[in-house]
N, CA, C and O atoms as a Tinker XYZ file with bonds, in Angstrom:
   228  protein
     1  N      3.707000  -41.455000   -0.227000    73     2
     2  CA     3.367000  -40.307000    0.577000    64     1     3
     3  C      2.002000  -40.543000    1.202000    63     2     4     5
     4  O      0.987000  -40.662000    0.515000    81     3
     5  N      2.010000  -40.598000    2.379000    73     3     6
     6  CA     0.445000  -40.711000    3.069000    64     5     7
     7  C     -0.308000  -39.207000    3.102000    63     6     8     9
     8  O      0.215000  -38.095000    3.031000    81     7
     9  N     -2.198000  -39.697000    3.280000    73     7    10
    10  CA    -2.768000  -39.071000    3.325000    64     9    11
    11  C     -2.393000  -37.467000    3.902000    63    10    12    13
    12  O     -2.692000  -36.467000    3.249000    81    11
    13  N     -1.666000  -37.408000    5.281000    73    11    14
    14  CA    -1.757000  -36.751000    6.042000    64    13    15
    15  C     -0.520000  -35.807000    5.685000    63    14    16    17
    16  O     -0.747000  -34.631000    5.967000    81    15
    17  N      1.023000  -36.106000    5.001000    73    15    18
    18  CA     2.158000  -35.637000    4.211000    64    17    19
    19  C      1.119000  -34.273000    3.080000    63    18    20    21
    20  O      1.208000  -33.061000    2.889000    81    19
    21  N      0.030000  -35.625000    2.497000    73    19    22
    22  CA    -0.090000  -34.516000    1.168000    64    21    23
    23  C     -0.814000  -33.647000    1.618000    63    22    24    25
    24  O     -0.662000  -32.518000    1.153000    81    23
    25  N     -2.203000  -33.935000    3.032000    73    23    26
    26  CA    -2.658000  -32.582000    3.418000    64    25    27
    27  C     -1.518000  -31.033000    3.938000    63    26    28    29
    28  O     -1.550000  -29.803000    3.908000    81    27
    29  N     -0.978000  -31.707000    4.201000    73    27    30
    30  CA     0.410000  -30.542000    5.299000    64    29    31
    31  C      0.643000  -30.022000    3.986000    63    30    32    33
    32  O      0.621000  -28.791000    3.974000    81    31
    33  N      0.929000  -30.736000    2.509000    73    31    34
    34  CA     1.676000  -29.822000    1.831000    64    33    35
    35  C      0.754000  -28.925000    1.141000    63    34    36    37
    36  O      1.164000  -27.977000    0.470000    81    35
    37  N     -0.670000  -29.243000    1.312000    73    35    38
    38  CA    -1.434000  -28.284000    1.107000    64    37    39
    39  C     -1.845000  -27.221000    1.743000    63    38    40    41
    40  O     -2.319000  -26.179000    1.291000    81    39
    41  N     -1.657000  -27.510000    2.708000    73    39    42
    42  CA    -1.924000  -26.541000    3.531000    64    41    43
    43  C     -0.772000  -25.863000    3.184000    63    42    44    45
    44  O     -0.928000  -24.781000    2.619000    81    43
    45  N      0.129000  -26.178000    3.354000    73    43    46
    46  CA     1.655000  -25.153000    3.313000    64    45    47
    47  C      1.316000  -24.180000    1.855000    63    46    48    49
    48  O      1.137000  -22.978000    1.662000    81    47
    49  N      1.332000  -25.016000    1.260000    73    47    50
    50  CA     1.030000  -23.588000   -0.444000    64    49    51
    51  C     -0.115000  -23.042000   -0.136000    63    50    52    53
    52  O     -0.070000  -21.874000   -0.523000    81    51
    53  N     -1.521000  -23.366000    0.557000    73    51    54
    54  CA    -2.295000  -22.574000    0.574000    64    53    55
    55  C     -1.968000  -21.121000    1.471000    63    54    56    57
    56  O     -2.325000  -20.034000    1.014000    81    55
    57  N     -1.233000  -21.236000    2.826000    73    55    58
    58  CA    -0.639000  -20.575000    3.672000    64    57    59
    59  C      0.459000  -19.801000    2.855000    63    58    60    61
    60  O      0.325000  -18.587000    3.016000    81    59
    61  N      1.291000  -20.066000    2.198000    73    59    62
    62  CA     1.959000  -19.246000    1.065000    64    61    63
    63  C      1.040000  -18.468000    0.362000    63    62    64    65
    64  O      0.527000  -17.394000    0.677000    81    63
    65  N      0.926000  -19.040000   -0.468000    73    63    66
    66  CA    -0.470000  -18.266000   -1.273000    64    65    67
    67  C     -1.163000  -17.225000   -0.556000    63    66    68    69
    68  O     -1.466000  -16.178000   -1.129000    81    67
    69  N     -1.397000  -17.405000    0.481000    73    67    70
    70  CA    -2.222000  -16.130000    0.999000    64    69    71
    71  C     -1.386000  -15.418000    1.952000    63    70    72    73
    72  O     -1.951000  -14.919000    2.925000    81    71
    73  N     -0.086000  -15.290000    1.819000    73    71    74
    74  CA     1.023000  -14.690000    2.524000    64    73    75
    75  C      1.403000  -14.145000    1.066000    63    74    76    77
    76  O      2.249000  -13.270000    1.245000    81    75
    77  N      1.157000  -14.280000   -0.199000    73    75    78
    78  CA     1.984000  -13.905000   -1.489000    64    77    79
    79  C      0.926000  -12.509000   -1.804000    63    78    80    81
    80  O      1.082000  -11.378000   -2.264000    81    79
    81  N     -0.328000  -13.403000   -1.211000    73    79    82
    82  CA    -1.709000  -12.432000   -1.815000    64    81    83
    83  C     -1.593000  -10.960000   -1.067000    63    82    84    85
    84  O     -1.550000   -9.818000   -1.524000    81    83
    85  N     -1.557000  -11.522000    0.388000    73    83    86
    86  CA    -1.554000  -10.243000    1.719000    64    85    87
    87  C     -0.284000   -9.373000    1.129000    63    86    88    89
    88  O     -0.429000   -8.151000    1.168000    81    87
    89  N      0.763000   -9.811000    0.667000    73    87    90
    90  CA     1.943000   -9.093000    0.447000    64    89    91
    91  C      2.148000   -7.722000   -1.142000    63    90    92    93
    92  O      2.801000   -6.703000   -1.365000    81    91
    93  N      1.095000   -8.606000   -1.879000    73    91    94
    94  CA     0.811000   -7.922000   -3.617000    64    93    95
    95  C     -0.234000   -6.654000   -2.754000    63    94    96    97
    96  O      0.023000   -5.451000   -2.762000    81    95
    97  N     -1.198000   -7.174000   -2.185000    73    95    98
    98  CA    -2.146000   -5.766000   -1.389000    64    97    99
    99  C     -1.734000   -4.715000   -0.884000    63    98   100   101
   100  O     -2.126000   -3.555000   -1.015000    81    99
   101  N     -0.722000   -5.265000   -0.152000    73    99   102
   102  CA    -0.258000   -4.182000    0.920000    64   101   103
   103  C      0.499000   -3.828000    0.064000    63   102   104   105
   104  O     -0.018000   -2.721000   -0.086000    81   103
   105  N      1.646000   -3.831000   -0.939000    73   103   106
   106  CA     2.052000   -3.220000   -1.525000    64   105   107
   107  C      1.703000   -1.864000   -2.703000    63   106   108   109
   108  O      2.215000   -0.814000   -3.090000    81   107
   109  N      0.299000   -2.837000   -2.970000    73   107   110
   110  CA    -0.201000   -1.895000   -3.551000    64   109   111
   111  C     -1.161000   -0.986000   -3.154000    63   110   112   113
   112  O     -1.706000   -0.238000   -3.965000    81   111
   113  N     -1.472000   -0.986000   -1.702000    73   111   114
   114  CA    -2.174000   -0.354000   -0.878000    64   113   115
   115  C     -1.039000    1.144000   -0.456000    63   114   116   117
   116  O     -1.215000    2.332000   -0.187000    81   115
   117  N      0.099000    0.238000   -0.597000    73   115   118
   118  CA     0.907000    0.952000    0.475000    64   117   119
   119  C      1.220000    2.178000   -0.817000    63   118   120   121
   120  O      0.920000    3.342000   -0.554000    81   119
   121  N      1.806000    1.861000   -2.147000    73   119   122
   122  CA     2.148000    2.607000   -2.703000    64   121   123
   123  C      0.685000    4.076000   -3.428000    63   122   124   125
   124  O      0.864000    5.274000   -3.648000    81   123
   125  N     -0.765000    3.114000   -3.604000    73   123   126
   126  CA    -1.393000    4.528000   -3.513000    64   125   127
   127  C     -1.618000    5.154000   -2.445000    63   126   128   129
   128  O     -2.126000    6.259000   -2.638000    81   127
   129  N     -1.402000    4.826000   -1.174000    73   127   130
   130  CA    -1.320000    5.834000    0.200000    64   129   131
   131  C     -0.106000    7.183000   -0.327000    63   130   132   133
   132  O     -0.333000    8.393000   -0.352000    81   131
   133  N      0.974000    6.579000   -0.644000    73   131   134
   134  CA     2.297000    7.252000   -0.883000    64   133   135
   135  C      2.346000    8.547000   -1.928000    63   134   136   137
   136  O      2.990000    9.592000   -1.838000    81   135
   137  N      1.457000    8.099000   -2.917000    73   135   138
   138  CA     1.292000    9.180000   -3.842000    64   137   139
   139  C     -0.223000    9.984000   -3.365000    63   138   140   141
   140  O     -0.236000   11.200000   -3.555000    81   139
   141  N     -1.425000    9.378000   -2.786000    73   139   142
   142  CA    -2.401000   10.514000   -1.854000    64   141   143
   143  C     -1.474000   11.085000   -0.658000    63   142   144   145
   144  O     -2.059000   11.961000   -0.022000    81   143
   145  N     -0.530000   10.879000   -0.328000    73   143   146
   146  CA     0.059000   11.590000    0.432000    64   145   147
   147  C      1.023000   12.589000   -0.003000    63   146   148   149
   148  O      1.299000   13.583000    0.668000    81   147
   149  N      1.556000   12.297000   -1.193000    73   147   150
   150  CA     2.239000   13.224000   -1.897000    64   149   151
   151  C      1.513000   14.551000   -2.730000    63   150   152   153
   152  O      1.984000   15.610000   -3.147000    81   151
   153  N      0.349000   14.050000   -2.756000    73   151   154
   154  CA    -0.750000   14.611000   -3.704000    64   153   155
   155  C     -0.982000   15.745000   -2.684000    63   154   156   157
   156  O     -0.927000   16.943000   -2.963000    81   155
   157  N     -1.159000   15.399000   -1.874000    73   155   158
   158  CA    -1.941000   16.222000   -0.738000    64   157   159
   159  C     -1.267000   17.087000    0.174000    63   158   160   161
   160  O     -1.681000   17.916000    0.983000    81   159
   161  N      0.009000   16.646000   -0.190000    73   159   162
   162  CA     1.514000   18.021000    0.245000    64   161   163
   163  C      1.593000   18.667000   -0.736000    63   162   164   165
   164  O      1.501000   19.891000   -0.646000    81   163
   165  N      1.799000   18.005000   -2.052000    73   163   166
   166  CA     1.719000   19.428000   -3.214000    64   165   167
   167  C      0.694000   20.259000   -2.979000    63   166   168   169
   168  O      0.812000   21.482000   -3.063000    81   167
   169  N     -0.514000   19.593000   -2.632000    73   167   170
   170  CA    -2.034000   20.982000   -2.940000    64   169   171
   171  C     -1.536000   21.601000   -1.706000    63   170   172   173
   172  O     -1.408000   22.802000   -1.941000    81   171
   173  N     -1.119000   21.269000   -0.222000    73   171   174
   174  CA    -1.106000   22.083000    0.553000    64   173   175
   175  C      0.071000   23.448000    0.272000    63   174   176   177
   176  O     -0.151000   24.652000    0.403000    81   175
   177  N      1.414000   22.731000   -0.170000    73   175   178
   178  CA     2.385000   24.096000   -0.813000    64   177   179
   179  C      1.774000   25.247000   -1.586000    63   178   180   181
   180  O      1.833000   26.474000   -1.662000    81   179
   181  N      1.256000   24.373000   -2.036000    73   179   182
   182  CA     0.453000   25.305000   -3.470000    64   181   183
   183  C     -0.325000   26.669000   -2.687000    63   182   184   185
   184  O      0.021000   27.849000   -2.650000    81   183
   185  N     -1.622000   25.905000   -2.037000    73   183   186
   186  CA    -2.241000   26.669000   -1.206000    64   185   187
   187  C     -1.454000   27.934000   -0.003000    63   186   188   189
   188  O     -1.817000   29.026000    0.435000    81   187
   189  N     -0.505000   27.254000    0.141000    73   187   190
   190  CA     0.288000   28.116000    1.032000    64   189   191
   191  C      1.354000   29.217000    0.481000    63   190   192   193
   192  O      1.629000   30.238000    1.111000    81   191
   193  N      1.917000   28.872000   -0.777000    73   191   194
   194  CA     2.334000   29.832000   -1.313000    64   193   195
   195  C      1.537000   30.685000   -1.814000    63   194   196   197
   196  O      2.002000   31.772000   -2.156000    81   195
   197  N      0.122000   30.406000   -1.985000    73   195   198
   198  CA    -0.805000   31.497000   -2.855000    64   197   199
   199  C     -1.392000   32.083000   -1.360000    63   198   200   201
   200  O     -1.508000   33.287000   -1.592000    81   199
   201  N     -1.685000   31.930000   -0.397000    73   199   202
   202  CA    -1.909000   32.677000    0.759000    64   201   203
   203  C     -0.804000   33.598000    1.173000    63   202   204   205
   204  O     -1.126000   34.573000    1.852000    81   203
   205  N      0.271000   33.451000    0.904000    73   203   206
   206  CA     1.292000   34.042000    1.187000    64   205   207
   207  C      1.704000   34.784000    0.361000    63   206   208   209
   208  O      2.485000   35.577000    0.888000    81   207
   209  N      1.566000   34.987000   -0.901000    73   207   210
   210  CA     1.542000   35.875000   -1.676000    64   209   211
   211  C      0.162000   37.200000   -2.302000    63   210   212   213
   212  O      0.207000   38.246000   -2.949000    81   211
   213  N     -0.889000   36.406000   -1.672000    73   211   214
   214  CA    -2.019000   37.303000   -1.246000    64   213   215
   215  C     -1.793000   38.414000   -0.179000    63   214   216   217
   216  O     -2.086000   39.609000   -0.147000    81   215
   217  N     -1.068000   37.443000    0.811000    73   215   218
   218  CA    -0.822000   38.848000    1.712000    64   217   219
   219  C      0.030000   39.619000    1.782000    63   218   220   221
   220  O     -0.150000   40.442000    2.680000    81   219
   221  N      1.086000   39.760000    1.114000    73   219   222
   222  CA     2.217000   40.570000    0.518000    64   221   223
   223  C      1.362000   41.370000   -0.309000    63   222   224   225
   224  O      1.991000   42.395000   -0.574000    81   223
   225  N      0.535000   41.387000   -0.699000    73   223   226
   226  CA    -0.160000   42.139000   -2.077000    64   225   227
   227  C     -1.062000   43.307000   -1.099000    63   226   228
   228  O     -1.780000   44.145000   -1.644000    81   227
């Protein structure tokens, strides 16, 4: 295998590798967005049913 074979195949796993890395982030980026977004529709129901039952009163 020449010099230039074993650079390419380094490069190739390093280019993986940081396509494996970008992919674990965003996933886990993506999934606490999902629950602050869920978080933040419950407090708004919440809030809105207690305004709405304030003014019935």
């Amino acid at each position: 295998m020449g010099l230039a074979s074993k650079a390419g195949d380094w490069a190739f796993k390093a280019f993986t590798a940081g396509l494996g890395i970008a992919t674990v982030y965003l996933a886990g980026t993506f999934s606490v967005n999902v629950y602050r977004g869920l978080s933040w529709h419950n407090a708004q129901s919440k809030i809105e049913k207690q305004d709405s039952s304030e003014r019935a009163t």
